[in-house]
N, C-alpha and C positions, 0 to 999 in steps of 0.2 A: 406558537412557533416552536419548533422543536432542533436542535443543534446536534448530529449526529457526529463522533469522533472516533476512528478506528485507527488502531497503530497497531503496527503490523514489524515485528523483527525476523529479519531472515537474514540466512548464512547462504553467502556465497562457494562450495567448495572449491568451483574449478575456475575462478578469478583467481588472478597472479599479479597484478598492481592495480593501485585504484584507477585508472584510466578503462582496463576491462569492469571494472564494479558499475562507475560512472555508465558505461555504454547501455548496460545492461539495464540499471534503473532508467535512464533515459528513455530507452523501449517503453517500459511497464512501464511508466510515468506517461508517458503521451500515451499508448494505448487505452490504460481504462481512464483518462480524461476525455478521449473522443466516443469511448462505448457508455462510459457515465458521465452525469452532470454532479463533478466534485472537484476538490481543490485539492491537491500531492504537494506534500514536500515531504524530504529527507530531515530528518531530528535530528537524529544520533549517530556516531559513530564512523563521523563524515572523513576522518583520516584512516579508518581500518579498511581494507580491501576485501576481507572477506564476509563483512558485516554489517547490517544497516535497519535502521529502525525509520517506519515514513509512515509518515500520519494523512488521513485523508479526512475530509470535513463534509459535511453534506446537510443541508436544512429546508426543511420542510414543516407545512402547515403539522402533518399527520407523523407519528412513529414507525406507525405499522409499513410507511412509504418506504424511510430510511431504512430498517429492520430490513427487507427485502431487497435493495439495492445494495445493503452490503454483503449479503446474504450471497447475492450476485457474483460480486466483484471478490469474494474469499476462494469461491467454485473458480474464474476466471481466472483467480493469481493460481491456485493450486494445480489447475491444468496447464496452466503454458509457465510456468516460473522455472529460468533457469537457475533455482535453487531451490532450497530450505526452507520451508516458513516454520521459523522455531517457536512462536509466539504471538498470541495478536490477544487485544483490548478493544473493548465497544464501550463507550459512554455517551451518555445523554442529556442534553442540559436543556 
């Protein structure tokens, strides 16, 4: 069994209180939970409005599996993201 971890920090430029940040992750967060089989939450940075670190989880028999679903879901956030992705982390346990 393979444990896949991807966290991902992006800047929000054109949010203006966290209630617009919220809205926005809320989107991306239900979105690639219904196009992929993984678990979203928010980490870090949960009182700044323009910035947010959110990790996503995914496990699988195989690597090559996870590898390629996040592989997925990086092209997915990078096309429709209404922001920045400043950073992102892949680990495997």
């Amino acid at each position: 069994m393979v444990i896949g971890l991807i966290t991902l920090e992006i800047y929000f430029p054109y949010a203006h209180s966290l209630k617009e940040k919220r809205k926005i992750i809320s989107k991306l967060k239900n979105k690639i939970k219904l196009k992929f089989n993984v678990s979203i939450a928010e980490l870090e940075f949960l009182d700044k409005w323009q910035r947010t670190k959110i990790g996503l989880v995914a496990i699988n028999s195989q690597k090559l599996a996870i590898e390629k679903m996040f592989n997925k879901i990086l092209k997915e956030i990078e096309e429709n993201l209404e922001g920045e992705l400043i950073n992102y982390k892949i680990e495997y346990i």
